[in-house]
BAKE-618458 format. One line per 8 residues: their letters; for each residue x, y, z of C-alpha. Coordinates in Angstrom, 2 decimals, always signed. Example, Ala and Ser with C-alpha at 12.3 -4.5 7.8 and 13.67 -1.06 7.14 Angstrom:
residues 2
as) +12.30/-4.50/+7.80; +13.67/-1.06/+7.14
END
This chain:
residues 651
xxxxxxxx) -38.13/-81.55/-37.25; -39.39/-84.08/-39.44; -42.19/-84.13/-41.90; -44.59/-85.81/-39.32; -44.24/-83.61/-36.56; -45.11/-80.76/-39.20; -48.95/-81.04/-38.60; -48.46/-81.91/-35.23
xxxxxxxx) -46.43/-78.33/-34.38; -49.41/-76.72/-36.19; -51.71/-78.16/-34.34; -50.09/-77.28/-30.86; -50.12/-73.25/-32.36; -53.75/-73.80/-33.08; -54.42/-74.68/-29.67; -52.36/-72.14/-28.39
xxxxxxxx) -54.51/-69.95/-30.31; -57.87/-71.00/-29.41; -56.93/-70.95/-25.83; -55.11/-67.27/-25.58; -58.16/-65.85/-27.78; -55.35/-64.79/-30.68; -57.80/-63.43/-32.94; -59.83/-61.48/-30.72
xxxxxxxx) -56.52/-59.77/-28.86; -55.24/-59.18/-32.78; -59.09/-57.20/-32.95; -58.76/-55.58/-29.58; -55.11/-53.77/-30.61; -56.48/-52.20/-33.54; -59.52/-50.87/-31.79; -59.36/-47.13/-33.06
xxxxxxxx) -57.13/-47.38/-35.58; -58.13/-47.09/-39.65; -60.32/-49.44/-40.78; -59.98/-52.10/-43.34; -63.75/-53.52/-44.50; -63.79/-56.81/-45.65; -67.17/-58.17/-46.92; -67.45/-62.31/-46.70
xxxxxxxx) -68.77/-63.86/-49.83; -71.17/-66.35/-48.07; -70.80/-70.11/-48.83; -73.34/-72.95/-48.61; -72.64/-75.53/-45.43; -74.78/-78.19/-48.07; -71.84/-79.75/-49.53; -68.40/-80.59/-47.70
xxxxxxxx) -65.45/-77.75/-48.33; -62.89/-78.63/-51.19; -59.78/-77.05/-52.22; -60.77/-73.86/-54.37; -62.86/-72.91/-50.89; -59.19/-73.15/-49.37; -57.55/-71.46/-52.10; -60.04/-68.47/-51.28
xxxxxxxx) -59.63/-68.43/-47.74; -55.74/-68.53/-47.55; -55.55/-65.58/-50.04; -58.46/-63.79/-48.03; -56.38/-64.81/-44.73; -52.90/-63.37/-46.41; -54.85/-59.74/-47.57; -55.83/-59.07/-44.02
xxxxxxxx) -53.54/-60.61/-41.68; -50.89/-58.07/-44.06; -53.35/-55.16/-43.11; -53.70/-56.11/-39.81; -50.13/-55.67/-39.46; -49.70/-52.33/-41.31; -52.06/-51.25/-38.48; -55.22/-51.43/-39.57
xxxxxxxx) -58.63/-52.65/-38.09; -59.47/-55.76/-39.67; -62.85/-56.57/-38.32; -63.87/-60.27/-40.26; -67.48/-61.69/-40.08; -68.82/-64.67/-41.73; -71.87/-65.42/-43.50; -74.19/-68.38/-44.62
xxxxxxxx) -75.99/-68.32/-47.79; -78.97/-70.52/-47.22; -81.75/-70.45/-49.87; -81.96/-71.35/-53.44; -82.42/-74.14/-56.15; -79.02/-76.16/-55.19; -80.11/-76.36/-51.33; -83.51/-77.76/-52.80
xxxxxxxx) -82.17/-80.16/-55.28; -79.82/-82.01/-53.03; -82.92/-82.43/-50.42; -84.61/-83.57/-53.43; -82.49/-86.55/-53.98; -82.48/-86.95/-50.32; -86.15/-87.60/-50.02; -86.22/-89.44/-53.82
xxxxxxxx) -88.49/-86.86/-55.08; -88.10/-86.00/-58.97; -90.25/-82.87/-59.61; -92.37/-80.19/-58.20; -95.56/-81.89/-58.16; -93.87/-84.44/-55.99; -92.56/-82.02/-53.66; -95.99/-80.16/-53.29
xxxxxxxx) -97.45/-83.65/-52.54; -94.69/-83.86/-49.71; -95.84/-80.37/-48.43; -94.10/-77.50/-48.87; -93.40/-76.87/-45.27; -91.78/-80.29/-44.75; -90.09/-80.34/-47.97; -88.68/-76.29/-46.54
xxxxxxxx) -87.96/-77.82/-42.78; -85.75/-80.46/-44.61; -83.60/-77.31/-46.51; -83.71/-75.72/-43.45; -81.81/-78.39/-41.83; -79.85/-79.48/-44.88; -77.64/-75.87/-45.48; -76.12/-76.09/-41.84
xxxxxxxx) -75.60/-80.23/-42.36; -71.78/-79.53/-43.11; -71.25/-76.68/-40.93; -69.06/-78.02/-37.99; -66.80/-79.33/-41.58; -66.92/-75.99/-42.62; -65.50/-74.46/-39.16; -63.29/-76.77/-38.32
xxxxxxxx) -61.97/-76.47/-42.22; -61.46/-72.89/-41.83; -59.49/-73.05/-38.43; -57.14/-75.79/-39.67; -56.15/-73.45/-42.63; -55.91/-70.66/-40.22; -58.22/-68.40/-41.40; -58.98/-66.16/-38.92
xxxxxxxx) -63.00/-64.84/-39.09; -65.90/-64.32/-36.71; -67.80/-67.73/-37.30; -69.81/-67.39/-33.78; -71.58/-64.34/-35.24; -71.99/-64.61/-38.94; -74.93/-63.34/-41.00; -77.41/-65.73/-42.05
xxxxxxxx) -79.91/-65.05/-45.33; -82.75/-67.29/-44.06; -83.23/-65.00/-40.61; -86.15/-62.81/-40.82; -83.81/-59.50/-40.22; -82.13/-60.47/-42.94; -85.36/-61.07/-45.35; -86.53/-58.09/-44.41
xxxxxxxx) -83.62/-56.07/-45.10; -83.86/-57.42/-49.04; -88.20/-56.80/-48.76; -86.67/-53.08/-47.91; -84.77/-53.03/-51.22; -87.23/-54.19/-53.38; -89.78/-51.93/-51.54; -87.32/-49.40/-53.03
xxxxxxxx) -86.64/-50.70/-56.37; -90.42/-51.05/-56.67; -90.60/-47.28/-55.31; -89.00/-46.36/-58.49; -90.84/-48.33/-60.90; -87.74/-51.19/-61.65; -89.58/-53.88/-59.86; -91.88/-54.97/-62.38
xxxxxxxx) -94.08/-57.80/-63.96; -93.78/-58.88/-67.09; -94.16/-61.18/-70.17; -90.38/-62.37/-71.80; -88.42/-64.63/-73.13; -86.06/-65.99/-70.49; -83.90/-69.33/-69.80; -85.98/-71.52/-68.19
xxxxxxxx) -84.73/-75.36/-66.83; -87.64/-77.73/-67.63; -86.10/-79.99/-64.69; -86.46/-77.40/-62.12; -89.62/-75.69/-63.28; -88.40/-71.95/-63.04; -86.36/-69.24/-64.80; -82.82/-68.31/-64.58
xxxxxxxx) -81.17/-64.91/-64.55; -78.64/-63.58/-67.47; -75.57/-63.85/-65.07; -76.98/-67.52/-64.08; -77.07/-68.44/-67.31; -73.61/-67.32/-68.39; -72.21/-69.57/-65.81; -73.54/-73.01/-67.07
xxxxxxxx) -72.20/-73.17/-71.29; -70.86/-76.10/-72.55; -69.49/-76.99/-76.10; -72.29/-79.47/-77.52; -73.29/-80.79/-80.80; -76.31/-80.34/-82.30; -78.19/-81.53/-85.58; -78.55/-78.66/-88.20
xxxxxxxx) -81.04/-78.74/-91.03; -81.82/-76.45/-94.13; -85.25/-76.65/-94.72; -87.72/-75.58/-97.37; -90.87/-73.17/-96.69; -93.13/-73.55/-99.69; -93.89/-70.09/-100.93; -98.16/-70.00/-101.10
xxxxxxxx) -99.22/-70.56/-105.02; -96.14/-71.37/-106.17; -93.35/-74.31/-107.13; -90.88/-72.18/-105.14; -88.93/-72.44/-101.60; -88.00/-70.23/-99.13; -84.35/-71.60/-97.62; -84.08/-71.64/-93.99
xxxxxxxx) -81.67/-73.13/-91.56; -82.07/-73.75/-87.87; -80.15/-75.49/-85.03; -83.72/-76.59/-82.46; -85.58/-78.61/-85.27; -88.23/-78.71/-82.39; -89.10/-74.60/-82.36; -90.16/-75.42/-86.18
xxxxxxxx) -93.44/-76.67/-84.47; -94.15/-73.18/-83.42; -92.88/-71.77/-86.13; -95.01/-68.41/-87.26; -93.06/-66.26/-89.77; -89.65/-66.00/-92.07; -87.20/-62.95/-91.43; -84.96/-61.76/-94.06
xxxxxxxx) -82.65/-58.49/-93.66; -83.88/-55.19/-95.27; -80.72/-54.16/-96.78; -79.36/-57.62/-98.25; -79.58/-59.17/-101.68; -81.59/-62.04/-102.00; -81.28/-63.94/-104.68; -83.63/-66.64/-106.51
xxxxxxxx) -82.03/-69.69/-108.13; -83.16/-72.83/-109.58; -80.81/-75.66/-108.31; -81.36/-79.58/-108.94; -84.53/-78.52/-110.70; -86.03/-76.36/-107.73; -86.42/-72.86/-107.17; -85.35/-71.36/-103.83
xxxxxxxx) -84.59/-68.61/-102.53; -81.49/-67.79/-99.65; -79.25/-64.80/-99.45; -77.14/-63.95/-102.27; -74.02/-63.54/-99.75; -74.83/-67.11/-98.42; -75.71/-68.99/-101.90; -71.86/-68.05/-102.79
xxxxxxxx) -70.35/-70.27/-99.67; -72.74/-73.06/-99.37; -73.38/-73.58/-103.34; -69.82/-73.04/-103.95; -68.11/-75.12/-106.84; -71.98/-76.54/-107.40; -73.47/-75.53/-110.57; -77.26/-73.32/-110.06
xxxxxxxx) -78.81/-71.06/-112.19; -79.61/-67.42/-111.06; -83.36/-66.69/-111.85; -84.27/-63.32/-109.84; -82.92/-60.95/-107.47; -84.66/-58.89/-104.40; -83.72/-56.43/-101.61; -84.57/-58.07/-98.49
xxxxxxxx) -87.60/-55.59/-98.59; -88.99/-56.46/-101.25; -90.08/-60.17/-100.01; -92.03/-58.29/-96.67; -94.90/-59.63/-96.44; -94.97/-62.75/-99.09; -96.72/-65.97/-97.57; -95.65/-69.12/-97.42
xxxxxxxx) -97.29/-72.88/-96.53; -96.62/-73.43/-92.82; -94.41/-76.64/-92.10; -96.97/-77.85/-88.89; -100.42/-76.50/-88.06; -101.10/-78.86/-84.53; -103.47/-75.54/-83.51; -105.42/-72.57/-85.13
xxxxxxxx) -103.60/-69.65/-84.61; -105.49/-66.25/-83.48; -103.79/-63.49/-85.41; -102.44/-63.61/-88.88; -98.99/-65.45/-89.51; -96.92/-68.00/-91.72; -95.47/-64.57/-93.93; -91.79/-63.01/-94.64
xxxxxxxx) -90.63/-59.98/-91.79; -87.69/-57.72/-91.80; -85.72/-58.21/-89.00; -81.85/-56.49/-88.83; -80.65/-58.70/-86.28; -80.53/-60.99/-89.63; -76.75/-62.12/-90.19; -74.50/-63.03/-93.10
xxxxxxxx) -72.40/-65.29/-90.64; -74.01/-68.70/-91.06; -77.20/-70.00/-92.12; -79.43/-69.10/-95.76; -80.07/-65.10/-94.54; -83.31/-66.50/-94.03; -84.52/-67.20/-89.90; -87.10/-68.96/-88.95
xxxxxxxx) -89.31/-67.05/-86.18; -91.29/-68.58/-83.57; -91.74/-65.71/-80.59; -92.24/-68.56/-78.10; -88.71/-69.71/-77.68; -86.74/-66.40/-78.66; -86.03/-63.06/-77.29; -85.50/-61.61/-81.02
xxxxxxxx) -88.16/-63.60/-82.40; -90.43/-62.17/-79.17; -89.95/-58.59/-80.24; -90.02/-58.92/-84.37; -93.22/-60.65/-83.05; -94.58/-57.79/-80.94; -93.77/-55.41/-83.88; -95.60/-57.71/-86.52
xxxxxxxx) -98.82/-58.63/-84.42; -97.67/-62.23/-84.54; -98.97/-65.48/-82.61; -97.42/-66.60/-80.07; -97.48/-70.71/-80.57; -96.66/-72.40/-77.30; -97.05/-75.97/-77.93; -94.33/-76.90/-75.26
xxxxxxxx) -95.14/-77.19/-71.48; -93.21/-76.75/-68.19; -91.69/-79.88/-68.13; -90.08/-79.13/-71.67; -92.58/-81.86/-73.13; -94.54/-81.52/-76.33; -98.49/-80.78/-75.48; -101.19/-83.48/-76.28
xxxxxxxx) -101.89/-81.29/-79.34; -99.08/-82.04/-81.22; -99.84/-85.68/-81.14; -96.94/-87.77/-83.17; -94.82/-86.23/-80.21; -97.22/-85.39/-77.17; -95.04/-85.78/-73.59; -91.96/-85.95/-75.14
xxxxxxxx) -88.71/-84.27/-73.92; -88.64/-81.20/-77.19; -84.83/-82.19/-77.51; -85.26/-85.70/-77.67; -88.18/-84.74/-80.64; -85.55/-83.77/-82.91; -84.62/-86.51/-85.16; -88.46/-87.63/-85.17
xxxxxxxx) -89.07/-84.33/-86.74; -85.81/-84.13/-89.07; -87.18/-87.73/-90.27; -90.69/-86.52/-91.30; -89.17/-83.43/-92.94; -87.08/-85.70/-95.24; -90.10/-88.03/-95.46; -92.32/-85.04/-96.68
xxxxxxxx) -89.35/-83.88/-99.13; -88.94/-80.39/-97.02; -85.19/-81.14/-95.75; -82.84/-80.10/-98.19; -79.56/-81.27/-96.06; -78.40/-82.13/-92.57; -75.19/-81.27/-90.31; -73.93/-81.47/-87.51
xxxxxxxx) -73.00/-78.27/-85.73; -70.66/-77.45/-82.49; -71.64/-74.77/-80.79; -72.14/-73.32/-77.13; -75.28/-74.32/-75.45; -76.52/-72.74/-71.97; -77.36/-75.79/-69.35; -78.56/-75.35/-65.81
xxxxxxxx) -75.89/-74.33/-63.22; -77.64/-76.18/-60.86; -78.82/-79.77/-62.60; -77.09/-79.63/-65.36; -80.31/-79.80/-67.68; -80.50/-78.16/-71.07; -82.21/-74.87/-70.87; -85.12/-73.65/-73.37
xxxxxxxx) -86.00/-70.21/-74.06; -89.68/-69.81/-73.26; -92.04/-66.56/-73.74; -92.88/-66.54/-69.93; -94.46/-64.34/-67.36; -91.96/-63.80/-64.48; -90.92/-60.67/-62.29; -88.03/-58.63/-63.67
xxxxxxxx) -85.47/-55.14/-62.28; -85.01/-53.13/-64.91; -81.49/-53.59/-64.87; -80.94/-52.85/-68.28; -82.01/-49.01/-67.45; -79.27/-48.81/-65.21; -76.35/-49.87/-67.49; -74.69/-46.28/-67.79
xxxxxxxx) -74.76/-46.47/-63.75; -73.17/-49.81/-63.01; -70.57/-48.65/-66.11; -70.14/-45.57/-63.75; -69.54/-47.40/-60.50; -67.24/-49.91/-62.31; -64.63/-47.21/-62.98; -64.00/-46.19/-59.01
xxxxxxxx) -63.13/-50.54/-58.44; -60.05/-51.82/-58.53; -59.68/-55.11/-60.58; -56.73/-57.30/-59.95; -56.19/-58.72/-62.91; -56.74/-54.93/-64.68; -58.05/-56.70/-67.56; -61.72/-58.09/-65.88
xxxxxxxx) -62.48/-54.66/-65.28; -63.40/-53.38/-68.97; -62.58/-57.31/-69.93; -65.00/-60.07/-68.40; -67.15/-58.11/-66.17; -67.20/-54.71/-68.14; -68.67/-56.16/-70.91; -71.41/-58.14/-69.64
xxxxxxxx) -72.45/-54.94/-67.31; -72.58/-53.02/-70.83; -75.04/-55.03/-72.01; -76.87/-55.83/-68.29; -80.12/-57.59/-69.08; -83.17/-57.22/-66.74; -82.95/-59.44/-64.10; -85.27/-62.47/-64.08
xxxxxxxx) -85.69/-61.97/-60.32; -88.30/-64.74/-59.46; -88.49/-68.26/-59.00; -91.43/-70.60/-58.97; -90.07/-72.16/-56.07; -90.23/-73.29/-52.20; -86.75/-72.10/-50.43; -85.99/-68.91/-50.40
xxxxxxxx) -87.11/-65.16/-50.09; -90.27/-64.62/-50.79; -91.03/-62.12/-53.25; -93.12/-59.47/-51.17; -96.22/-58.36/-53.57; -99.81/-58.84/-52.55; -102.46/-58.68/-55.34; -106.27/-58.15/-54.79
xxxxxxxx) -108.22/-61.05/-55.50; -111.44/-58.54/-56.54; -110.04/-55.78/-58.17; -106.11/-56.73/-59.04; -104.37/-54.13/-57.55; -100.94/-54.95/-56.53; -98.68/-53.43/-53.33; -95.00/-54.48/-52.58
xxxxxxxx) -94.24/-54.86/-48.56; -91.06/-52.86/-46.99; -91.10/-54.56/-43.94; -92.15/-56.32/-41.17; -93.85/-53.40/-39.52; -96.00/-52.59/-42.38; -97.13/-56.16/-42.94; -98.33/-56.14/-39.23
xxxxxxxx) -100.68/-53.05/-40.00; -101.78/-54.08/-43.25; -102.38/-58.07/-42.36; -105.99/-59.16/-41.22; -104.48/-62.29/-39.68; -100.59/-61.91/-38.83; -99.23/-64.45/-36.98; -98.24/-64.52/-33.41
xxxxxxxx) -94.96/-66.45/-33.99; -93.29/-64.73/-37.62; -91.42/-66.85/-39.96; -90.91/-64.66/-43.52; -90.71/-68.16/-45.51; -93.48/-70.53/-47.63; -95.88/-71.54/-46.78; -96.22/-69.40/-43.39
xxxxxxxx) -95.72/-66.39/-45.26; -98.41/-67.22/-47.88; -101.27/-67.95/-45.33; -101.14/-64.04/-44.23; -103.89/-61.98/-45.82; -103.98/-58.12/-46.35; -107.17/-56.04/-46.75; -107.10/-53.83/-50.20
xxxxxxxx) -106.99/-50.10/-49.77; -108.68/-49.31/-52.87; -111.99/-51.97/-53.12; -112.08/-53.98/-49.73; -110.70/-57.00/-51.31; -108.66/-60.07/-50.13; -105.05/-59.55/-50.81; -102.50/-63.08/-51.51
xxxxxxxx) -99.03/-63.24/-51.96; -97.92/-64.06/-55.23; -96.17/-67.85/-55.18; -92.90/-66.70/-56.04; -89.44/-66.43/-54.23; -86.34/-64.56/-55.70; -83.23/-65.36/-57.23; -80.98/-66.50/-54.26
xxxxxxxx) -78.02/-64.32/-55.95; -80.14/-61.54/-55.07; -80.11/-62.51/-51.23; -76.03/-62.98/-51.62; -76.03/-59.59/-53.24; -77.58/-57.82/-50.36; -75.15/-58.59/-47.99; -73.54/-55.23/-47.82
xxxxxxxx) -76.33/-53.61/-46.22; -78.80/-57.16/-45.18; -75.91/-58.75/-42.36; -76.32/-54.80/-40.33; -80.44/-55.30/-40.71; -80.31/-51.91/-42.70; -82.51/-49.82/-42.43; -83.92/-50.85/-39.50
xxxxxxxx) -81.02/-50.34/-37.44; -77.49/-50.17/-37.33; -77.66/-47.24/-39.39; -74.04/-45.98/-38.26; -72.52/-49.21/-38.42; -73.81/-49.64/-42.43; -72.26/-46.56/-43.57; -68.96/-47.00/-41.67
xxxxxxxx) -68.41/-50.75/-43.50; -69.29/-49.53/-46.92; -68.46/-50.12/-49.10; -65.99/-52.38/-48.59; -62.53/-51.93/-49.23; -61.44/-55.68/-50.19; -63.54/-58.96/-51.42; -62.00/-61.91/-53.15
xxxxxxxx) -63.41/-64.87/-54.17; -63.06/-67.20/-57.85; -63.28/-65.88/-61.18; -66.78/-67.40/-61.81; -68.40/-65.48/-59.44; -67.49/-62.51/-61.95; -70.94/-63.20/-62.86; -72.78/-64.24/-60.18
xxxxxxxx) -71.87/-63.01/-56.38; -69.49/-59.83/-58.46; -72.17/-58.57/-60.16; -75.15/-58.87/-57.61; -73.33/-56.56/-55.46; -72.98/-53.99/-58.06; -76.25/-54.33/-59.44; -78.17/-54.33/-56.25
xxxxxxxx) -75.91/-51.36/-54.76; -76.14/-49.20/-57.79; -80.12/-49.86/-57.40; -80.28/-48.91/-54.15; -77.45/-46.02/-53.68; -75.98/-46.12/-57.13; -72.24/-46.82/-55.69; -69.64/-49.43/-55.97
xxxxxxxx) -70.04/-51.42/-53.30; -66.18/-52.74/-53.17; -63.17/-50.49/-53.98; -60.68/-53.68/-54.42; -61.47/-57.34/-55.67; -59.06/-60.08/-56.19; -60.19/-62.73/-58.44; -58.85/-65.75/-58.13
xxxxxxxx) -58.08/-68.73/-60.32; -59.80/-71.91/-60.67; -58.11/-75.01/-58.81; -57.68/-78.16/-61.30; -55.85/-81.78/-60.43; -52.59/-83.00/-62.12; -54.27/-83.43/-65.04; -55.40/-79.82/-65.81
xxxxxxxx) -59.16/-81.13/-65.43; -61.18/-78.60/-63.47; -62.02/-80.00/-60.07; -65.89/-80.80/-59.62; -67.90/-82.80/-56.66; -68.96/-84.99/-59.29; -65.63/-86.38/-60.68; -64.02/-86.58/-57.34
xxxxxxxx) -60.86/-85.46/-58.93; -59.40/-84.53/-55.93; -57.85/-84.91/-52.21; -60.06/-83.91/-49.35; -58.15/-80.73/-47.83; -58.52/-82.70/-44.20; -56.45/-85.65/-45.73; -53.91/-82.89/-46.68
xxxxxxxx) -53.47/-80.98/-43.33; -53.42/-84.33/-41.39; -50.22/-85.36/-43.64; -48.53/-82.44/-44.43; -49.96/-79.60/-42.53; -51.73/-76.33/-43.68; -48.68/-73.75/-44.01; -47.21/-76.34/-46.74
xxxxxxxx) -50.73/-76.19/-48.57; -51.20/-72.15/-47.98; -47.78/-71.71/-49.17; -48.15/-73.75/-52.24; -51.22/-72.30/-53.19; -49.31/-68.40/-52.64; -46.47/-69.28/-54.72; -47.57/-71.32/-57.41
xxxxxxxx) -48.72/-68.69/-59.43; -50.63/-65.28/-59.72; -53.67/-65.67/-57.76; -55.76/-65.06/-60.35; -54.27/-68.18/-62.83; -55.61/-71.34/-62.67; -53.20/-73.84/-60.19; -52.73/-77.57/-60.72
xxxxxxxx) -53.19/-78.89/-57.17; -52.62/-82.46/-56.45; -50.91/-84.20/-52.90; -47.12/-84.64/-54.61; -46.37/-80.34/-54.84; -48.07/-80.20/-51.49; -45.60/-82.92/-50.09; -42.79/-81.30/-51.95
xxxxxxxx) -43.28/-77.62/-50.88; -43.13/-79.47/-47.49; -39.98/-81.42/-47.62; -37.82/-78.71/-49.84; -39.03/-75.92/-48.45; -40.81/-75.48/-45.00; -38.77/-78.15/-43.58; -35.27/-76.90/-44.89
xxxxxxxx) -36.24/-73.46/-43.53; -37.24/-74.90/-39.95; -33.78/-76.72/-40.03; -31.86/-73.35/-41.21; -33.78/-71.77/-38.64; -33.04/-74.67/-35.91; -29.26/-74.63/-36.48; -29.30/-70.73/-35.97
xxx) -30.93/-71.36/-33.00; -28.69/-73.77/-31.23; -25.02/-72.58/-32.47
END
């Protein structure tokens, strides 16, 4: 055997496979026998398959071919997850469109028809992918989250979640992306950091009737346009000093590391208390505010890390300025619109990006004598997973579950899972379920689930749908022919209970991680049927994909089954490490770092690929994966071990 009949010999098995119905036979022998449940993380067919999607499927192949042959019933079916911002964004660029207005101008239901068509583009890729690396799985009957049994299976749970009060509306801070015009989720968010440098300025607040100076630093120069009050911390010394002949005033603890070896004299010294209340000259005043501001809070979440001790507030663009703001009756300025622009009202920069503001503001602050110095500083910022755009924290109205009343619970259901590595458990995922956020649920978007709440037009009373069923009896005008997505979905009209009204859907769809997430209970159209079926497959007993859905696909599950039945929803998940090329550079569509997997199979075959990707490592550490170890494992390994087993053979 030589190293080009390798793929060849594969092939032939393949074949052999296919035509003898292997996989189905392998099924049919364990009918009866104990079963092993295996839940199918759910790609997107949008984009073609690259090597961390074979990574996961060899390692998901190697778990349950292994139980298979322990005797177990191994029953494997695959899914499509079909909705969402990254589906939208690469029809986007396909049709040359750049925002939402553009896309509403389109038509929604085009602009939908187009994603429709767009997540199934790369499916035959996908199939044929997953046969070559011998993965066996049920792709003729997968579960699909754009059917309407599906939809209606997730309308079911948030029927529920609404039941008990965690489906709710409400006013927050949350990451938004300017570029695609909607929120993001807390696990979303912690999937898009990068490292970036940004300008950071110590600025001076001029204390009202007086030659003195409040010292503040900040890292957005832009949120000083909505800037509404000063927070100091109760318990900490503050300390007034006159330095190159001006007084200000910072935190005693901070004065000693940035003043140090610089000569200042020590005038006056406060509690942090003490200053509550003392106003100050505001910096910009584009707008009149309605409530009483520009004055020093107390605020404990005030730190001695970095900065003056001093924090600038401004409750539009920060979930701790937000609530010091609720508790002090402040303003809320909001001088920045959905596109991430400046407003015409804060006319030296109306329509521009706030970002690209900074340095025009940093220059008028020196100009008007306020900047006291200027840095730069490295530090994590969250961008879009999706666009890659810089998010901003805006004070928003969205829909939210109350996920954060539910931490002891998903801490609960953590313990009965097995983690492999041991260390995610309390590591990686424990903490972030410790501190579970609610979950910005909807999107101000076109493809995906629509968020099922009807609100009176008259007399604003609001109902969440459970089902198909129900919205037949409650609809004045349902549709002969039922599709559960925008705009169809939008057009159907429900009479109020309580005044007679007109009832419309609100605009929004949901998170698309929420649609994954339901996929223990969503691919058996639970409730609605397959009652028996749902409860004997969960939960699951084995899912495995990469260690950044830790975050994302990882903690949907959990959150959405301790919601619903307050269980784990897996007993066992493998996480598995990230694939990079020679270089130890993380593989991305965008570099095109890497060899296509079909390029690999046609030269060296699959097994030399599968086996490389087994051995390498622990599956859980990243693997440098480029076509020389592939062509090595080939020629010093698989190839010495046919001819060992050849030479057996003949003598």
């Amino acid at each position: 055997m030589d190293a080009k009949n390798y793929p060849r010999m594969e092939e032939e098995i393949l074949k052999y496979w296919d035509r003898n119905r292997i996989f189905e036979k392998s099924l049919k022998n364990r009918e009866g026998c104990k079963k092993f449940v295996f839940l199918e993380g759910p790609p997107t067919a949008n984009g073609l398959p690259h090597p961390g999607h074979v990574l996961t499927r060899t390692m998901k192949d190697v778990v349950l071919r292994y139980k298979t042959m322990k005797g177990f019933y191994v029953a494997r079916k695959a899914g499509w997850d079909t909705h969402g911002l990254p589906v939208e964004i690469e029809v986007e660029k396909m049709l040359g469109l750049r925002n939402k207005q553009e896309i509403e101008e389109y038509g929604i239901e085009r602009f939908n028809e187009e994603c429709k068509k767009s997540v199934f583009r790369y499916e035959e890729a996908w199939k044929e992918m997953t046969r070559r690396v011998g993965f066996w799985i049920n792709m003729d009957n997968p579960y699909i989250t754009l059917e309407n049994d599906y939809i209606e299976s997730v309308w079911w749970s948030l029927k529920e979640a609404w039941k008990k009060g965690l489906l709710f509306r409400g006013y927050k801070v949350t990451p938004y992306c300017p570029r695609c015009g909607t929120t993001l989720s807390s696990h979303e968010v912690a999937q898009g950091y990068k490292e970036v440098e940004d300008p950071s300025i110590f600025v001076k607040f001029k204390i009202k009737g007086k030659d003195e100076y409040f010292l503040a630093w900040t890292t957005t120069p832009w949120t000083l346009i909505s800037n509404v009050a000063l927070a100091v911390h109760p318990e900490e010394w503050y300390i007034k000093i006159e330095y190159e002949g001006e007084k200000l005033i910072l935190a005693e603890e901070r004065a000693a590391v940035l003043l140090k070896g610089k000569e200042y004299n020590e005038i006056d010294r406060y509690k942090g208390s003490e200053l509550e209340g003392i106003e100050y000259e505001p910096l910009y005043k584009f707008v009149e505010p309605e409530k009483k501001c520009w004055f020093v809070i107390l605020a404990d979440f005030v730190t001695m890390d970095e900065g003056t001790g001093i924090v600038h507030i401004a409750p539009a663009f920060g979930e701790e300025d937000y609530e010091a703001g609720r508790k002090y009756d402040l303003p809320v300025i909001q001088l920045v619109d959905l596109e991430g622009k400046f407003k015409e009202e804060v006319k030296p920069w109306a329509g521009k990006f706030v970002k690209d503001a900074d340095r025009e503001i940093i220059e008028d602050l020196k100009n008007r004598g306020l900047l006291v110095s200027e840095h730069k500083y490295r530090h994590q910022y969250p961008f879009c997973w999706r666009c890659d755009s810089p998010l901003l924290y805006y004070a928003i109205e969205s829909w939210f579950i109350g996920m954060s009343r539910l931490r002891e619970h998903l801490v609960k259901n953590n313990e009965k899972i097995n983690w492999y590595p041991e260390y995610i458990k309390h590591g990686r995922f424990g903490e972030f379920i410790r501190e579970a956020r609610d979950w910005a649920l909807s999107r101000k978007r076109y493809w995906g689930t629509p968020l099922p709440v009807w609100v009176c037009q008259k007399c604003g009373k609001e109902i969440c749908i459970g089902g198909i069923e129900e919205l037949r009896q409650k609809a004045t005008n349902f549709p002969e022919k039922l599709d559960l997505h925008r705009p169809y979905v939008d057009k159907i009209l429900l009479k109020c209970e309580e005044c007679g009204g007109e009832m419309k859907r609100v605009e929004e769809v949901i998170d698309a991680w929420y649609d994954s997430g339901s996929a223990p209970f969503a691919q058996w159209h639970y409730p609605f049927e397959n009652e028996k079926v749902f409860k004997e497959n969960f939960p699951a007993d084995f899912i495995c994909e990469a260690i950044d859905q830790t975050r994302g696909w990882f903690y949907s599950l959990l959150a959405i089954s301790t919601l619903l039945f307050d269980e784990a929803p897996y007993k066992n998940v493998l996480t598995l490490g990230l694939i990079l090329d020679e270089k130890g550079q993380k593989m991305s569509k965008k570099a095109r770092n890497y060899v296509e997997p079909a390029e690999i199979f046609q030269k060296y075959g699959a097994d030399a690929l599968r086996w490389y990707l087994i051995s390498a490592s622990p599956p859980w550490q990243p693997k440098r994966f480029y076509e020389k170890v592939v062509k090595d494992v080939l020629s010093k390994f698989l190839l010495t071990l046919w001819n060992v087993f050849s030479f057996y053979e003949t003598y």
